[in-house]
Every structure is written in structure tokens, then in C-alpha cells.
C-alpha positions as CSV (number, residue, x, y, z in Angstrom):
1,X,-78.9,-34.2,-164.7
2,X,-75.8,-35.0,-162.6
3,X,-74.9,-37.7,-159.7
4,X,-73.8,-34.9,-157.3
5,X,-75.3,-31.6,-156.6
6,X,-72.0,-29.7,-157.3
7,X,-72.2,-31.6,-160.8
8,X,-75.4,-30.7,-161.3
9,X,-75.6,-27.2,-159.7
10,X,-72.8,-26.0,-163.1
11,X,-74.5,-26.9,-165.6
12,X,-77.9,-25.8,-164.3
13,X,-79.5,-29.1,-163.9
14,X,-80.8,-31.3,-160.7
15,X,-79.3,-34.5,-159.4
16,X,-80.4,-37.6,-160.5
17,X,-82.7,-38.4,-157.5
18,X,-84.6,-35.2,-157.6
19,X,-85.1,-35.0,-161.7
20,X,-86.8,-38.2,-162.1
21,X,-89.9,-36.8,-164.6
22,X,-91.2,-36.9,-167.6
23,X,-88.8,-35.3,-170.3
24,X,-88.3,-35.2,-173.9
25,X,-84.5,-36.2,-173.1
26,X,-81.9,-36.7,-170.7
27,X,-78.5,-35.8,-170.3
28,X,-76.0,-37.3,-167.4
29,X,-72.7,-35.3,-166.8
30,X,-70.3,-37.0,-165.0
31,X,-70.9,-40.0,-166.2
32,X,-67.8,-41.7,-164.9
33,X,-69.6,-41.5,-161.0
34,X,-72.4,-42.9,-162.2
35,X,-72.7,-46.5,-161.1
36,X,-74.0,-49.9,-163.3
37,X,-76.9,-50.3,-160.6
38,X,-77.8,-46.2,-160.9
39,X,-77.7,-46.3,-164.6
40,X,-80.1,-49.3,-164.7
41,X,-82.3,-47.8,-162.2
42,X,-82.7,-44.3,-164.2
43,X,-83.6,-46.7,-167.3
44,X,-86.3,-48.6,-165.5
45,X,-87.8,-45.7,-163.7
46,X,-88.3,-44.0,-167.4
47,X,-89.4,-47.4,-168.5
48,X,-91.9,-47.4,-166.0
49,X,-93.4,-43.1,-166.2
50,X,-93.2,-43.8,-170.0
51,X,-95.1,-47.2,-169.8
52,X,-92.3,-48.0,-172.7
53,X,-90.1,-51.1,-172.4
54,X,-86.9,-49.7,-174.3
55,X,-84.1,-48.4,-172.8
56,X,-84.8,-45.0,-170.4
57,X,-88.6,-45.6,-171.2
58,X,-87.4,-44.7,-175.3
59,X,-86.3,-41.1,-174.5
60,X,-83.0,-40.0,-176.1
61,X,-80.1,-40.5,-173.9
62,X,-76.6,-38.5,-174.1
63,X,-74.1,-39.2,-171.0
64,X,-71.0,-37.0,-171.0
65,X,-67.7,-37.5,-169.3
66,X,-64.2,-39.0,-169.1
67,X,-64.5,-43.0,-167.9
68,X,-60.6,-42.3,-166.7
69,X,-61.7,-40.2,-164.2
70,X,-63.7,-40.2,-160.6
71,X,-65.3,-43.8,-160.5
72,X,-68.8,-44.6,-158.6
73,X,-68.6,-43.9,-154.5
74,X,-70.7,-46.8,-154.6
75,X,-71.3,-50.3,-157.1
76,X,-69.8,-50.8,-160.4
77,X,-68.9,-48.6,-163.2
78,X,-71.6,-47.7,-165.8
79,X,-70.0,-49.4,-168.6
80,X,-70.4,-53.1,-167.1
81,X,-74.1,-52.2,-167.6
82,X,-75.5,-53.9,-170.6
83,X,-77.3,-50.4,-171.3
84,X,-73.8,-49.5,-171.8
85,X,-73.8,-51.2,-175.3
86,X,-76.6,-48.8,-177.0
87,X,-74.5,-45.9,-176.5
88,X,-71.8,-44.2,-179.7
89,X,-68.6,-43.0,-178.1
90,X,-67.4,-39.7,-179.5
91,X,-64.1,-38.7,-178.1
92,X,-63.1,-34.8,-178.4
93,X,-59.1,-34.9,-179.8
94,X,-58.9,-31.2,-179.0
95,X,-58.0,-29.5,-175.1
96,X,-59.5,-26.4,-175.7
97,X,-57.8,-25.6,-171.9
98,X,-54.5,-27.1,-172.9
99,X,-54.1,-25.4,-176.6
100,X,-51.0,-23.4,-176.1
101,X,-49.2,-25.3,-174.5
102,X,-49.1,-29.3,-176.0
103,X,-46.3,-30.5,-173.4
104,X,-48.6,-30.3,-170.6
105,X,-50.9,-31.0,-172.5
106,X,-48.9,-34.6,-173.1
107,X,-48.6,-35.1,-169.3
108,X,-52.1,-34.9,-168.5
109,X,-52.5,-37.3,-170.9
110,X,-50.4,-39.8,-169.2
111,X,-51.6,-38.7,-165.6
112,X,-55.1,-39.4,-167.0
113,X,-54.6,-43.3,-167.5
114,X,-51.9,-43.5,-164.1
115,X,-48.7,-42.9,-166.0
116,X,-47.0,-40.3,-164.2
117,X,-43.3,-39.7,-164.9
118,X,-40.7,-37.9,-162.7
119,X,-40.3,-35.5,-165.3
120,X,-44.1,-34.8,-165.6
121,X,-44.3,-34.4,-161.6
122,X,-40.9,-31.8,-162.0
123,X,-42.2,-29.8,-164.8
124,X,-46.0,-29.3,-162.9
125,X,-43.9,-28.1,-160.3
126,X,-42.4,-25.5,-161.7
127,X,-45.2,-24.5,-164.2
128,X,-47.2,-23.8,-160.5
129,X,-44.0,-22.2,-159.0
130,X,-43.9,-19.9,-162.4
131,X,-47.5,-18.8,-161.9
132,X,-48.2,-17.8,-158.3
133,X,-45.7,-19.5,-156.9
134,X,-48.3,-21.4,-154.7
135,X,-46.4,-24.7,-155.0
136,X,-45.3,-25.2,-151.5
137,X,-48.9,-24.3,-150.2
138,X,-50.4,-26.7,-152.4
139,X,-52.2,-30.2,-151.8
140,X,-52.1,-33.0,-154.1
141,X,-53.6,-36.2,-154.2
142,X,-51.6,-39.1,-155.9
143,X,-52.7,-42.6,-156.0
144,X,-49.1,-44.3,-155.8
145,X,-46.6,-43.8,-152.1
146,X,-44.0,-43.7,-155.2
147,X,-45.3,-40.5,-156.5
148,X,-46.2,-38.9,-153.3
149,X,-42.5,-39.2,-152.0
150,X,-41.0,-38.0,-155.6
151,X,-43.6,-34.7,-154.8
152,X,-42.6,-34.6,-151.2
153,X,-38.9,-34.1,-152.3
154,X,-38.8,-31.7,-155.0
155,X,-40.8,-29.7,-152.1
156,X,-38.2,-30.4,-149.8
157,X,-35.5,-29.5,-151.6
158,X,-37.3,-26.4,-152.8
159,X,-37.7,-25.2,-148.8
160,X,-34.6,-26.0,-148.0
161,X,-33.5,-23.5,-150.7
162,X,-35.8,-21.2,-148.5
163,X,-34.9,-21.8,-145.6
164,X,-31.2,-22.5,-145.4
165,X,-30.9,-22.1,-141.6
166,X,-33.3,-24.6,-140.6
167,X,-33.5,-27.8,-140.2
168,X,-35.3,-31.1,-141.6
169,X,-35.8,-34.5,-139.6
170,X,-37.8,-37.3,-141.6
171,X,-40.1,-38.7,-139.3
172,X,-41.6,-42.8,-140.5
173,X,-44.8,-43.8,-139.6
174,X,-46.1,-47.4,-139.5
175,X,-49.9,-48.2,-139.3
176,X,-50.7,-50.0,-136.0
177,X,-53.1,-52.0,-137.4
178,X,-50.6,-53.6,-140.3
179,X,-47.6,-53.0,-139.1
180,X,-46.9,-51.1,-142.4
């Protein structure tokens, strides 16, 4: 089981609202979207089709995912939940993805917990440059104005590289409602 149907949909499961049985267990993927009120709910429901009053109705539970990442659309995160507290953390020490190559390895490290350095934003940069050269096409999402003006001029300076005729005008926009 998953929260969303793309989640659920990869590892050949159903969402959350539509697999609410009777099973012998249940596993959540994508944990980290999963909200306190959502978890208790599942555990209740099971409670309930089991006529059982331990946790999820007594049925073995494993949730899998990184807390660090996407957080619930809605309510808090699953860990406030005092459910939370019957669970065993196992954390993997290995990137299977990331095995050749431990520097980038390093920096995703830091970008998973917010810590993103110049030299991390630099060197992603040029990794992308080095393999299809898509950087100047791509989108990225940062959570700090800090970071997306750092990314916005290492692109910059690479098109003007490019395109040594033209010209560039920087252009400030202030929120009407703020006055930001």
C-alpha cells in the first residue's frame, strides 16, 4: 500500500483508501507522506475488520521510506503518532545508486537534511552538463531564494558563454500582496 497512486502503482500495490481489507500484513511505502491522523486511521479501521484492539487490528506492520523527504499534503507527520513508538528503525548505510561515485554521494547527504553548499550546487552542475548536457533545460526546485539565485547564476554565466552576442537584463519582481 501507498498514499498516492503513482506510489502505489511501482510497487504493484493499491492506495491506502482503496486496500482497506483483510490481510495477513501490511506494508506502507512512502511513509514520509503519510500523515499522524492517516496512520491512526489505517490502525483503527484494521482494529475494527479484525475485531482486535492492538495496533492495525494485530496484523504485522512494515512502513518504508526516508522521514527527510516529501512530508504529508495534509496533517502532521507520522512519527508524532503514538503508533509511531511500536515501530524498529532500520536504516540502510549503503546507496546502491550512489556506489561509484561517494562525493555525490556526500552531497546528497547534505541536500537530504537542507544543507546545500555552493560547491555541491557547482559540482551537480556540471556532473548534468557532463552527461547530456541538459543543464540549462533543467528545472529545479530549491527550498531557500539563497540557493535558487546561486543555481540561477552558474546558468547564467554558463549562457552567456553560449551566447556571447546577446544580451542579459535582470528583471526584480515584488509580490503585490507583501510588498516583497
Amino acid at each position: 500500500m501507498a498514499p498516492t497512486g503513482v506510489a502505489a502503482e511501482k510497487v504493484g500495490g493499491k492506495t491506502i483508501h482503496s486496500k482497506l481489507k483483510i490481510t495477513e500484513y501490511i506494508i506502507i511505502k512512502k511513509i514520509s507522506m503519510v500523515s499522524f491522523q492517516l496512520f491512526t486511521f489505517i490502525s483503527k479501521i484494521f482494529c475494527k475488520l479484525y475485531s482486535n484492539s492492538l495496533e492495525f487490528g494485530g496484523i504485522p506492520v512494515f512502513v518504508i521510506g526516508d522521514l527527510t523527504q516529501i512530508p504529508p499534503v495534509k496533517g502532521d507527520p507520522v512519527f508524532y503518532s503514538p503508533l509511531w513508538k511500536i515501530f524498529f528503525p532500520l536504516f540502510l548505510r549503503k546507496s546502491c545508486r550512489q556506489q561509484d561515485n561517494d562525493e555525490f554521494f556526500q552531497i546528497l547527504q547534505k541536500v537530504r537534511i537542507g544543507e546545500q553548499t555552493i560547491q555541491a550546487i557547482k559540482l551537480k552542475v556540471e556532473m548534468y552538463q557532463e552527461q547530456n548536457n541538459t543543464t540549462l533545460n533543467t528545472t529545479y526546485i530549491v527550498s531557500h531564494r539563497k540557493m535558487a539565485q546561486t543555481i540561477n547564476s552558474i546558468i547564467s554565466t554558463k549562457l552567456s558563454l553560449f551566447n556571447s552576442n546577446e544580451k542579459s537584463f535582470t528583471s526584480i519582481s515584488v509580490n503585490s500582496i507583501n510588498n516583497e
